[in-house]
C-alpha positions as CSV (number, residue, x, y, z in Angstrom):
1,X,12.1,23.6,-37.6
2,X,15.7,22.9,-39.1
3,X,15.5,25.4,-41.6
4,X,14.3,28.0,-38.7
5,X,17.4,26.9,-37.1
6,X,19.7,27.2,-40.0
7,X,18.8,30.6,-40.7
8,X,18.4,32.2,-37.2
9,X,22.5,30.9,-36.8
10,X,23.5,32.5,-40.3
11,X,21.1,35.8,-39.3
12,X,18.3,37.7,-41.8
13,X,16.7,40.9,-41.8
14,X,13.4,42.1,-42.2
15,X,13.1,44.8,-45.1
16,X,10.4,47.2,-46.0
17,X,10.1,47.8,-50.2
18,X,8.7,51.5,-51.2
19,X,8.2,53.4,-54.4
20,X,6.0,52.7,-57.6
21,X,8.0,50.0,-59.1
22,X,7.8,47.6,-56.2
23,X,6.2,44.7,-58.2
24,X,9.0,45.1,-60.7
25,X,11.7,44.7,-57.5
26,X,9.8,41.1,-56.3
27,X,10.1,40.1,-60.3
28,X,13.7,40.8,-60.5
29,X,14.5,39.2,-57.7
30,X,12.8,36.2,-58.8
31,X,14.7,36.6,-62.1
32,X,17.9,36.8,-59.7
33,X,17.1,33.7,-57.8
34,X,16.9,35.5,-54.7
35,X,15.0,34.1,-52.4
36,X,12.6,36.0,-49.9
37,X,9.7,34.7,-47.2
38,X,7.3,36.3,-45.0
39,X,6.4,38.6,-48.0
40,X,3.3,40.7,-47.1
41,X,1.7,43.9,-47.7
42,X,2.1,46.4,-45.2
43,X,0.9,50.2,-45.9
44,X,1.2,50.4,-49.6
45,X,4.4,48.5,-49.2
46,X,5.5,44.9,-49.0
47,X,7.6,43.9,-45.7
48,X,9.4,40.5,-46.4
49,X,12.7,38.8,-45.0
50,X,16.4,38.3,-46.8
51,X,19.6,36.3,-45.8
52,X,22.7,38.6,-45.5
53,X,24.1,37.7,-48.2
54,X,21.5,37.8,-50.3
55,X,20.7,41.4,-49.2
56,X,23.9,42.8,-50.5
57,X,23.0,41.7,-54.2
58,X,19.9,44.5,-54.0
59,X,21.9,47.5,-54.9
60,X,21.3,47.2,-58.9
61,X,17.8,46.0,-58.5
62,X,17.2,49.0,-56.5
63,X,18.4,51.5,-58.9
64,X,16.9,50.0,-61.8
65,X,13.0,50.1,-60.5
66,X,13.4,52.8,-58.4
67,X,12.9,51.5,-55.2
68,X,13.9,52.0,-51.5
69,X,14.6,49.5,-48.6
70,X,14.6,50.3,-45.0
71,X,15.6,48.0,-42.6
72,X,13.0,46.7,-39.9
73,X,14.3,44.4,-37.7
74,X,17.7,41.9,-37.4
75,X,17.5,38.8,-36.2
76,X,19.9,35.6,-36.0
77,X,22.8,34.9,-33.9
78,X,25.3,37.1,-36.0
79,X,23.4,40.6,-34.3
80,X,22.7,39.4,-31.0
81,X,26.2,38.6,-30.2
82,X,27.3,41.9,-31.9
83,X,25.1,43.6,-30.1
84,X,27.0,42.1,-26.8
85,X,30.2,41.8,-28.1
86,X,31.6,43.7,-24.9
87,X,30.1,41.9,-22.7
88,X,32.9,39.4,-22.0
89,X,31.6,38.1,-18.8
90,X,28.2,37.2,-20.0
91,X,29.7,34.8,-22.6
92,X,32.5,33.5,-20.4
93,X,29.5,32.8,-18.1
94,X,27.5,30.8,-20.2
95,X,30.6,28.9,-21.7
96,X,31.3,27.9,-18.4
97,X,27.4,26.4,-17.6
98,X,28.0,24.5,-20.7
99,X,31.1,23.4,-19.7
100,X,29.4,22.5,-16.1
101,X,26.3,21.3,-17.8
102,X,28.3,18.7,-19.7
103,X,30.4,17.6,-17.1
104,X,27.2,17.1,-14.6
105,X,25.9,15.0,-17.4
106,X,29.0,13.1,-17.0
107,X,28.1,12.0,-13.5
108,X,25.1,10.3,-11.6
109,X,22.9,12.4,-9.6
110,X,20.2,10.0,-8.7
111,X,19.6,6.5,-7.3
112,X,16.0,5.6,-7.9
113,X,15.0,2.5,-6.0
114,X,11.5,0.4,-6.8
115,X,10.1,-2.8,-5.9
116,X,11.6,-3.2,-2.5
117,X,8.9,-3.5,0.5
118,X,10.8,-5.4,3.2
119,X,14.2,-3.3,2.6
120,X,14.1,0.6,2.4
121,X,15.3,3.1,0.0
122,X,17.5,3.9,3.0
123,X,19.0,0.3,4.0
124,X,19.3,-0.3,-0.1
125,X,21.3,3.2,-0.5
126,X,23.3,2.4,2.5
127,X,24.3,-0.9,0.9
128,X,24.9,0.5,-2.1
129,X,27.4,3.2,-1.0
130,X,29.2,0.6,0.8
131,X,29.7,-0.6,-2.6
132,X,30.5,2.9,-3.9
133,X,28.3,3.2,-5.9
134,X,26.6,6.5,-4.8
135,X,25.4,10.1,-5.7
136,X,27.9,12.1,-7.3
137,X,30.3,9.3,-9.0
138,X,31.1,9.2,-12.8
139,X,29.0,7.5,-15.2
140,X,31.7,5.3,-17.0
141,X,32.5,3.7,-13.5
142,X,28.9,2.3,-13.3
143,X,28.9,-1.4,-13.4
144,X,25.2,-2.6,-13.7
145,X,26.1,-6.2,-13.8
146,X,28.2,-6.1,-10.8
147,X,25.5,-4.0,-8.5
148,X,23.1,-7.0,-9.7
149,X,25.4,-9.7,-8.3
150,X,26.3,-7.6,-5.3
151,X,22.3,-7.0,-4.5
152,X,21.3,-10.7,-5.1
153,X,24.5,-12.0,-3.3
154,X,23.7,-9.7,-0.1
155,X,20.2,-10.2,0.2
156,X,19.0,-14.4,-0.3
157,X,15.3,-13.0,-0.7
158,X,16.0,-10.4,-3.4
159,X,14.6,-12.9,-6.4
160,X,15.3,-10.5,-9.2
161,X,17.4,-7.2,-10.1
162,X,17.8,-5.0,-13.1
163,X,20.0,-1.9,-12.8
164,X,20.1,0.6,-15.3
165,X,21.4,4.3,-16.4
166,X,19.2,6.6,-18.0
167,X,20.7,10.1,-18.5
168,X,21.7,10.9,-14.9
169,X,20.3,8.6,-12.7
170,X,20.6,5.1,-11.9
171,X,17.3,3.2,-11.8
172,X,17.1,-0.3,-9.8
173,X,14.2,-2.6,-10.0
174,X,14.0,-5.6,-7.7
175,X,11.6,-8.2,-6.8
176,X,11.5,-9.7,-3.5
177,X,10.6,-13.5,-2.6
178,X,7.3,-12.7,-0.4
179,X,7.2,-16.6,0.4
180,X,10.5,-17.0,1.3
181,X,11.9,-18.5,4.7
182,X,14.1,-15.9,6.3
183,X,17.6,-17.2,7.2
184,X,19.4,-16.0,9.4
185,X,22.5,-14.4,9.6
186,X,24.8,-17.4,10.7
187,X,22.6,-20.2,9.0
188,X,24.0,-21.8,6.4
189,X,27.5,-20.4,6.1
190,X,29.2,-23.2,7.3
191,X,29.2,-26.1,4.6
192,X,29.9,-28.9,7.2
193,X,27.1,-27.7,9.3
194,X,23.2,-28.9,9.1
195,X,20.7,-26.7,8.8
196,X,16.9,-27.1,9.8
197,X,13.5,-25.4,9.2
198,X,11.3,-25.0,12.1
199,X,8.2,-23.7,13.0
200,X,8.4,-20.4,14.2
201,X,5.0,-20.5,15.7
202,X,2.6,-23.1,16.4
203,X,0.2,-24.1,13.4
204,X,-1.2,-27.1,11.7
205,X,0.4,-28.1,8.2
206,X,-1.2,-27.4,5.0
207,X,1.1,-27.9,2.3
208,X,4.8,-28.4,2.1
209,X,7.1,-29.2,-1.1
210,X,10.7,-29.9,-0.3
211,X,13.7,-29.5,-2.1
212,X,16.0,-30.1,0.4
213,X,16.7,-32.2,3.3
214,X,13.9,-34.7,5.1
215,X,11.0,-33.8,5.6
216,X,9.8,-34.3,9.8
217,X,6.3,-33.9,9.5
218,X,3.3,-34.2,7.2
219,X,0.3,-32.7,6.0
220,X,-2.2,-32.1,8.9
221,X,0.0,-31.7,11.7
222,X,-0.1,-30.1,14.6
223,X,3.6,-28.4,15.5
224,X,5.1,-26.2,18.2
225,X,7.0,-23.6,17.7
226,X,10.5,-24.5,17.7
227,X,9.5,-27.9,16.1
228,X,11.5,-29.2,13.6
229,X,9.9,-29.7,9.9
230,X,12.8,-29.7,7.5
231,X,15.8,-31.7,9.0
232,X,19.7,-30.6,6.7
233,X,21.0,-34.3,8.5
234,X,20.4,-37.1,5.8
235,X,21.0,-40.4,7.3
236,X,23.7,-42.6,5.6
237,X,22.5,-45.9,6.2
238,X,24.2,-49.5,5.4
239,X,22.8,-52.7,3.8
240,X,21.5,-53.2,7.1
241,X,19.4,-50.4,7.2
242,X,21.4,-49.0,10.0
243,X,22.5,-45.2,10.4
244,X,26.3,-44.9,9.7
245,X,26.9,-41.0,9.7
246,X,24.9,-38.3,8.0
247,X,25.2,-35.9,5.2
248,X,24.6,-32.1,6.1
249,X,22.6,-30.1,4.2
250,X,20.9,-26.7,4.3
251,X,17.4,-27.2,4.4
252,X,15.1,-25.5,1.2
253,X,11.2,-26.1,1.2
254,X,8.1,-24.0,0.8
255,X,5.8,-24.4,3.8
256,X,2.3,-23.3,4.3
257,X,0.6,-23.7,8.1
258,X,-2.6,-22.7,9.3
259,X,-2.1,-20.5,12.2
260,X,-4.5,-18.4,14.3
261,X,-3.6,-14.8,15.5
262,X,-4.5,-12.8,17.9
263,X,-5.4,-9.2,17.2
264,X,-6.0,-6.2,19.2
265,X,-6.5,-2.7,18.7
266,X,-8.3,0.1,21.1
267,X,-9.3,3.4,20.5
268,X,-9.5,6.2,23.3
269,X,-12.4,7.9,24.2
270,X,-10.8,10.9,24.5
271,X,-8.3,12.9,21.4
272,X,-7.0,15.8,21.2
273,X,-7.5,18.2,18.2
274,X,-4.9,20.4,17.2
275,X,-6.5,23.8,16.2
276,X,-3.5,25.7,14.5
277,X,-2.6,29.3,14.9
278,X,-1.8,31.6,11.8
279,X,-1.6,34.8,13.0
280,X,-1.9,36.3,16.4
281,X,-2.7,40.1,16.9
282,X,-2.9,40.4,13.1
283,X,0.2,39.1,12.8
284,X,1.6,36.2,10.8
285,X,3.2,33.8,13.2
286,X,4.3,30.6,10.9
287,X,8.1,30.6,10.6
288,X,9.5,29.5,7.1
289,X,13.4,28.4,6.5
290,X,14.7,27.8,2.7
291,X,17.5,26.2,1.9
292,X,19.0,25.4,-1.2
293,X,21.5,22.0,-1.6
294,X,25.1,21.8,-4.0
295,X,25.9,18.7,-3.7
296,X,27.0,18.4,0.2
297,X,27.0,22.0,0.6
298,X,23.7,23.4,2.3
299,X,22.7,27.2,2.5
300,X,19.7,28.1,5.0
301,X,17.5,31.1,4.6
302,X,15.2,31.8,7.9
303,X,14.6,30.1,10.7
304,X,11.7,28.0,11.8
305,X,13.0,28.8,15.4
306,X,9.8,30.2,17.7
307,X,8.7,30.9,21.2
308,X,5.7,28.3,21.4
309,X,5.7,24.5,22.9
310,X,3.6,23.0,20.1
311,X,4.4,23.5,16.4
312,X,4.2,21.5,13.2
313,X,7.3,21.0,11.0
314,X,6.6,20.6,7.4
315,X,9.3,20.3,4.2
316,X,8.8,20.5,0.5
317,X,11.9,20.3,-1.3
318,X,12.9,19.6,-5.5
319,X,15.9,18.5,-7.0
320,X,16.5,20.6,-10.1
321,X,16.2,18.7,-13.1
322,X,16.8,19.9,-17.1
323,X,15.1,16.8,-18.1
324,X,13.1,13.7,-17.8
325,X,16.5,11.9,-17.0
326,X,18.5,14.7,-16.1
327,X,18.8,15.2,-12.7
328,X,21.5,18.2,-11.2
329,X,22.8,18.1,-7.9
330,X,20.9,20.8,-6.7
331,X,17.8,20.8,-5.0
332,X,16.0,23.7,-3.1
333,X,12.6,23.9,-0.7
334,X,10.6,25.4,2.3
335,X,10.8,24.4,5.8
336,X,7.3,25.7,7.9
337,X,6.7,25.6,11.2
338,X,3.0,26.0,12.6
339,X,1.9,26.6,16.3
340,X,-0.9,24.8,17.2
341,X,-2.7,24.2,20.8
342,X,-4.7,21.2,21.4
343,X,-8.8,20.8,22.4
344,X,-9.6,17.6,24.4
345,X,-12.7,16.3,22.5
346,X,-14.8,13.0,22.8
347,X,-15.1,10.4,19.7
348,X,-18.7,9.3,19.3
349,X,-19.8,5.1,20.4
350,X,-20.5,5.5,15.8
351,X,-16.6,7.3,15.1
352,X,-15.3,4.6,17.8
353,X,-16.1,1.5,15.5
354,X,-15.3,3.7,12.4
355,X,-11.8,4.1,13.1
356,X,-11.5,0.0,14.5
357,X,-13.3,-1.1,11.3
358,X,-11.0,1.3,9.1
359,X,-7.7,-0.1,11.3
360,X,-8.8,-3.3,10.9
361,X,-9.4,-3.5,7.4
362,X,-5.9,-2.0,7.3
363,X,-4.3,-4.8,8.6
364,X,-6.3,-7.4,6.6
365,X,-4.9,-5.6,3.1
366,X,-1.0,-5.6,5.1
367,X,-1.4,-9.4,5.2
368,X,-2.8,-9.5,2.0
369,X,-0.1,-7.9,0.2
370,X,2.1,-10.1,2.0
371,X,0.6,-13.2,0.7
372,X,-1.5,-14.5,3.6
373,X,-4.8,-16.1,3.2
374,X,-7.8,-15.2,5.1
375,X,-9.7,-17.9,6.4
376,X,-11.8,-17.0,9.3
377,X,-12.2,-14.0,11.0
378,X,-13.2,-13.4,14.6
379,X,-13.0,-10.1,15.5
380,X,-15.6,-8.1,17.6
381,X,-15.5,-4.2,19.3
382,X,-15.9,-4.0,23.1
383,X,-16.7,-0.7,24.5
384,X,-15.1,0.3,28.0
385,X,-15.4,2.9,30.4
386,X,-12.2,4.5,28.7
387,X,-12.2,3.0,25.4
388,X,-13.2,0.7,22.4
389,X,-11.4,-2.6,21.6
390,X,-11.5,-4.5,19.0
391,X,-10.2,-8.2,20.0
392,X,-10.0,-11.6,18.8
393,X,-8.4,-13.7,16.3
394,X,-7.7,-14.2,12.6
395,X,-7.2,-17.9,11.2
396,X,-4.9,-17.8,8.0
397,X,-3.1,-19.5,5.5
398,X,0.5,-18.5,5.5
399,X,4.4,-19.3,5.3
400,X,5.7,-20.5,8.1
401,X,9.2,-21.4,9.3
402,X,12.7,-20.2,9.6
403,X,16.4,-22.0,9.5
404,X,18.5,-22.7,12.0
405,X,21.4,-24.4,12.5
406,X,20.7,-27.9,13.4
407,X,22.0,-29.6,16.6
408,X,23.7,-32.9,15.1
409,X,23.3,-36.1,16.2
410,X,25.7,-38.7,17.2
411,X,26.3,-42.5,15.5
412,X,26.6,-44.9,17.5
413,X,30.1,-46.0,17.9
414,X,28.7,-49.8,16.7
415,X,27.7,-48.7,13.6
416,X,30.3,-46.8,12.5
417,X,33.0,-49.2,10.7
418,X,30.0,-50.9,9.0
419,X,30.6,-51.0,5.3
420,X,28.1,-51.0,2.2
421,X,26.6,-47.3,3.1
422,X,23.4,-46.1,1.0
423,X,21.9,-42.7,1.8
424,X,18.2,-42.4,2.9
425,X,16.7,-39.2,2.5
426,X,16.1,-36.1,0.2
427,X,19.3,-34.7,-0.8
428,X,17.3,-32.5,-3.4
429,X,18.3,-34.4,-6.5
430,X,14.6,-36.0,-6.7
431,X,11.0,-34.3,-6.1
């Protein structure tokens, strides 16, 4: 492949030997050390290829056997940019996509995002710009290490992060903490403020493994929502066992409850079926619109702009890309629009409890994926005069709680000047 390379940039020709002596020519030019490839016989002649240079060594070889040479074919970059030599633009043209080529490589044109279910691309993106770090921005001022510890610092339940550049896009990776308790956005900011975990709905306690703060409840409870589990307010006590002040803490623990939930889902009798409309009077009535994207520049061809009330919008698009990881600033696609009118139709009592059973099933996976456990289901279908329902409840096994800020409580005013303090409580130094 190299040598095809080498000898396409210095340029050869393809020659054609005639006369009786042409076996004597091939010898002599063996004796000279020329070299020649492709040799074959073509019409009582041999057609092989020749460098250049070696070409204009033939003249006494030629004379002395007797022999002619014609010429077939040049190839190599030496012809084809004589043969354009006046073409000045065409070069100038393709010097400057080089030049663009190379400075695009320069840049990111990509943010690919992967591992994120609770955020979207979107929300991530939006971050990220804020952080300017976006589309369009050079390669050299890409600071993986720094996107890391912006992404974990900005979002507590982002576990993991790994940020990376690959030709010319950026490629993030995060993992997300699907047991996590959500905080909230005031909790825990304050240092010299408590905060609690409690139940945000009403459950009986499974299993809970504290790391921080003291612990309010036990296994097999029965809590309310709004209950608290996890108090951040460790009592100081004195030799006396009495409560001199607290320390404040924010509260950390993994909680699992046994909660029922109620589900619900009904299905119609009645749907409507769109039947869409391709041509009318032999005519083709689906609108199309292209567009093509430069960076923020955007050029429409079309419209998808029609006369009916009902239509279908569809959009294909595809960012131009030279390579696996080399992604240009351009993309281009097809907007369609589709009339359609819709036909009142009737599910059967057998489609009904398809589509509740498929919708239900759904929702089991949903929870699954989120890391809830399954324990009983009771769930039936109800038919109506207007529609199905399915209805009842799911008992599971999942996290529960959420942090707020605690409401402190006061020491009494006897207690306070007592001296010889000891803490009782989980301060998280001891599981």
């Amino acid at each position: 492949m190299i040598l095809k390379v080498i000898r396409y940039i210095k340029g050869y020709l393809r020659i054609r030997i005639t006369g009786y002596s042409t076996e004597r020519f091939l010898n002599a030019c063996r004796h000279k050390g020329i070299f020649l490839w492709g040799l074959r016989p073509v019409s009582g002649a041999y057609e092989m290829n020749i460098t250049v240079k070696e070409f204009r060594q033939l003249k006494p070889m030629i004379r002395k056997t007797g022999t002619k040479v014609l010429i077939v074919k040049r190839t190599g970059l030496p012809f084809f940019l004589h043969k354009y030599r006046k073409r000045k633009l065409f070069f100038g043209g393709a010097c400057l996509c080089l030049l663009m080529i190379f400075a695009m490589s320069r840049m990111i044109w990509g943010i690919d995002i992967s591992g994120n279910t609770t955020y979207t691309d979107e929300a991530l993106l939006n971050y990220l710009e804020s952080r300017n770090v976006k589309n369009g921005m050079a390669r050299a001022d890409v600071d993986c290490a720094r996107i890391v510890k912006d992404i974990r610092k900005e979002y507590n339940d982002i576990i993991w992060v790994s940020a990376s550049v690959r030709g010319t896009k950026l490629y993030i990776q995060v993992k997300e903490n699907e047991d996590s308790i959500p905080v909230e956005e005031h909790a825990g900011q304050d240092n010299n403020k408590a905060v609690d975990i409690v139940a945000d709905q009403d459950c009986v306690i499974s299993d809970i493994v504290v790391r921080k703060g003291v612990v309010m409840v036990k296994k097999g409870d029965q809590v309310k929502k709004g209950d608290v589990l996890i108090s951040g307010q460790v009592p100081v006590n004195n030799d006396a066992k009495e409560v001199t002040g607290y320390q404040y803490h924010e509260s950390d623990a993994d909680i699992l409850g046994t909660v029922v939930l109620p589900y619900e889902d009904e299905c119609s009798h009645v749907y409507e079926e769109k039947k869409k409309l391709k041509q009318e009077k032999g005519r083709d009535i689906c609108k199309e619109e292209y567009f093509v994207t430069i960076g923020r520049m955007r050029f429409t061809f079309g419209s998808i702009q029609n006369k009916y009330k009902h239509f279908e919008a569809h959009a294909s698009l595809k960012q131009l890309r030279l390579f696996e990881n080399f992604d240009l600033p351009v993309t281009f696609g097809v907007r369609t629009a589709t009339p359609y009118y819709a036909v009142r139709k009737t599910y059967t009592k057998q489609e009904e409890r398809e589509i509740l059973s498929a919708n239900f099933y759904r929702c089991l996976e949903e929870l699954e994926k989120k890391g809830v456990e399954i324990l009983e289901n009771d769930v039936k279908i109800y038919t109506g005069q207007d529609s199905s329902r399915a209805k009842g409840t799911l008992t599971v096994l999942m996290p529960v709680g959420e942090k707020k800020p605690s409401e402190l409580l006061e020491v009494p005013e006897s207690q306070e000047e007592v001296q010889g303090e000891t803490v009782d409580g989980n301060d998280g130094s001891n599981h």
